[in-house]
N, C-alpha and C positions, 0 to 999 in steps of 0.2 A: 254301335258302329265305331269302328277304330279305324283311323287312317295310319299310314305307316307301321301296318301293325305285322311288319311279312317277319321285322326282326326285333331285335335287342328292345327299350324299353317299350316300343309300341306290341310287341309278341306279348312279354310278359302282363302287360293291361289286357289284352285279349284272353290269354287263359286264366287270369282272377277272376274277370267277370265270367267266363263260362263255370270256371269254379262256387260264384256266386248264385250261380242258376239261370245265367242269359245264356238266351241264344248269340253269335259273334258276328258283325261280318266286320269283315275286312277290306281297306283297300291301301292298297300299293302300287308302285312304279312298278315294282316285280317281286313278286310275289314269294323266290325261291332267293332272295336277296342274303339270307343269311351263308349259303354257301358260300360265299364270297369271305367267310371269317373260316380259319378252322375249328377254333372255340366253338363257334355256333353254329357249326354245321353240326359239329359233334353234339352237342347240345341237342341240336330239334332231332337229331336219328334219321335225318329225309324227310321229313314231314315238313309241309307246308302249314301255318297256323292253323287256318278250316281246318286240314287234318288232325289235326292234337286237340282245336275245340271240340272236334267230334266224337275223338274216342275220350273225352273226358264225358260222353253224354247228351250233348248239346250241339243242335243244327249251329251251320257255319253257312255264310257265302261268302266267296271274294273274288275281288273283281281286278283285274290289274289297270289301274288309272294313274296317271299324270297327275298332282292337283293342283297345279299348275295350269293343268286346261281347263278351263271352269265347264267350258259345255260339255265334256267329256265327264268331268265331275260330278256337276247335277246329273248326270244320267246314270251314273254310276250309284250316288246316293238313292236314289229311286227305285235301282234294282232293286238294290238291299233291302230298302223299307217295303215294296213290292211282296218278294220271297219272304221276308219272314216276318212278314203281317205289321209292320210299323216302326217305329223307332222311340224306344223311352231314355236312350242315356246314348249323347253322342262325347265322346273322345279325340280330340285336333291336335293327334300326334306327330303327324307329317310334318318335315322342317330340314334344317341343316346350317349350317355354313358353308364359305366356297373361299378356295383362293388360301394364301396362305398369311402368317398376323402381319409380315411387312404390307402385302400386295391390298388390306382391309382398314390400314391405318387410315385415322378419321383424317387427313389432310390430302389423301395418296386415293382413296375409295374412286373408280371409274363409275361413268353410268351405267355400263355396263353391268360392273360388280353388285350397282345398288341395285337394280332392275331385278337380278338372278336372285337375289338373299331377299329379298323386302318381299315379290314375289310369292315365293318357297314359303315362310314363314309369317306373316301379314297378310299379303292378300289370299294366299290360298286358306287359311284359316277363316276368316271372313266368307269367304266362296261356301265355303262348306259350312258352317252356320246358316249361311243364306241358304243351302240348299236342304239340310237336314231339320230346320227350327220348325217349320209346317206342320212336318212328321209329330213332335214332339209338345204341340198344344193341342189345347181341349179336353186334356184328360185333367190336370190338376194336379200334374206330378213329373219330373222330367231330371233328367241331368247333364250341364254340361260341362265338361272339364277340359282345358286346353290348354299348351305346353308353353310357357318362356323358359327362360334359364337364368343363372346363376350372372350369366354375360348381360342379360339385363336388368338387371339389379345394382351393376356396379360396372367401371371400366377398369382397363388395363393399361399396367404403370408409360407402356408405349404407346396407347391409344389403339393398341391392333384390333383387330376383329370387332371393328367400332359400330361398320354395320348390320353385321347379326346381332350386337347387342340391342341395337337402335330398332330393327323390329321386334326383338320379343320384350323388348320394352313395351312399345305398339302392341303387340300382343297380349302383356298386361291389364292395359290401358282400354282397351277394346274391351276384354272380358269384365271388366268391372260395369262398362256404358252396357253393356248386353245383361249383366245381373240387374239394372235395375229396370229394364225395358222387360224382361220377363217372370220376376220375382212376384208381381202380382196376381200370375197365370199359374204360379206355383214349382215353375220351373228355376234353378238354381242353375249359375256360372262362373265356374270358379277356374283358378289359374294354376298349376304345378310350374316351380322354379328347379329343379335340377340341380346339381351342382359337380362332383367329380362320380361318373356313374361309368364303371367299371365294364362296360361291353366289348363286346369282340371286337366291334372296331374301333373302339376307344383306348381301349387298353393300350397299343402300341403309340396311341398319339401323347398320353401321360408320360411316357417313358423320355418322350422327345422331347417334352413341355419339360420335363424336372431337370434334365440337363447331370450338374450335380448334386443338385436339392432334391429330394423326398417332398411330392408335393403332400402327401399325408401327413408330414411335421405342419401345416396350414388347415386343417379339419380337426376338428374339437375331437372328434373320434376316431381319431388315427385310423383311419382306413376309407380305402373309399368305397361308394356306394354301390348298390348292384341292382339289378333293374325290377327284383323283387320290391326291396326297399321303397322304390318310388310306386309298384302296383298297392303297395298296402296302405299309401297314402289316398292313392285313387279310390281303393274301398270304404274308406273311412266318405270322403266325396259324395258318393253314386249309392251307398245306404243310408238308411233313416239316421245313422250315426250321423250325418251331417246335416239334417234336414233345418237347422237352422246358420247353416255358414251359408253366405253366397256373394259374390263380390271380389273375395278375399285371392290372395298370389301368396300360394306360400311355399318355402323354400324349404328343399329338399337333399341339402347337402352336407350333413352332418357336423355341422358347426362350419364350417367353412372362413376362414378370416378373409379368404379371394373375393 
């Protein structure tokens, strides 16, 4: 199950694992969300994720949810587990930022602001572990991987976007207290940090963020990332290749100095 998975890096987690040999579902706010890029419209060809996990092979469900609603959530995760016979490896991709780095500075942040972003990225992550983790004991074998970023890990020289950073910190933090609550069940929860990842709707915000600067002179690998890059890390996760990491937040941004 991948949440956020209609576009950009939550898409490409959903076609590795179908690639890997799962079944997908999906859930999103909207499902056709990638249109909204022309990159990644052109990209998916019209296909909605289900669709692209399908003709790779592999049953798909998805469901269009809010995960923000929680009751709407859990009913949404149930389908899924319902239709395609259970859940072995959940993904807590859903997330964002809001507002822009003046209007998120750690001094300036409304309750508002914080309510929307903590929300989105904290609590709904949380929701969804609470609703998915059932699915995924009593077998002896499980995975779960969920998203912070690069914003939590460190701050910014003006303090901007203090509080997306301040929940996927939370996010961090959460997933390390949940690896050791189900690592004895044999279930693993581990964290992806992000860093400059190169998506259709990213890409034009980099442009804005570099100003005069090249923010790829700041990435040990001159370039930035692409949302392959972060699924191959989720592989290494969600296969026996990791069967003994759990706990751990690791970063995904190709050297990153930010």
């Amino acid at each position: 199950l991948v949440t956020g998975g209609a576009r950009g890096i939550g898409r490409a987690f959903a076609l590795r694992l179908a690639l890997l040999g799962a079944d997908v579902g999906v859930l999103d706010r909207d499902l056709r969300s990638f249109e909204a890029s022309e990159a990644e419209a052109t990209g998916a060809g019209g296909h909605t994720t289900g669709e692209a996990v399908r003709a790779q092979g592999r049953r798909a469900h998805e469901v269009g949810v809010d995960v923000t609603d929680t009751e709407a959530l859990h009913a949404a995760v149930e389908e899924v587990a319902a239709t395609l016979g259970g859940l072995d490896i959940l993904v807590c991709n859903a997330g964002g930022g809001s507002g822009s780095m003046a209007d998120s500075r750690a001094s300036a942040a409304t309750p508002e602001h914080v309510r929307t972003v903590v929300d989105l990225n904290l609590v709904a992550t949380v929701a969804t572990c609470r609703a998915a983790v059932p699915h995924l004991r009593g077998k002896g074998w499980g995975r779960i991987v969920t998203l912070s970023s690069q914003a939590g890990r460190r701050v910014y020289p003006d303090g901007g976007y203090s509080i997306y950073g301040a929940a996927k910190a939370g996010v961090a933090l959460y997933t390390r207290a949940l690896a050791q609550e189900l690592g004895p069940e044999g279930i693993t929860a581990n964290c992806l940090a992000p860093g400059y990842i190169e998506t259709g709707r990213l890409a034009p915000l980099f442009t804005a963020l570099s100003g005069a600067d090249d923010l790829r002179e700041r990435i040990a690998l001159r370039r930035y990332g692409t949302p392959d890059d972060v699924a191959g890390v989720l592989e290494f996760l969600v296969t026996d290749l990791g069967a003994y990491v759990t706990g751990a937040s690791i970063a995904v941004d190709g050297g990153s100095t930010d």
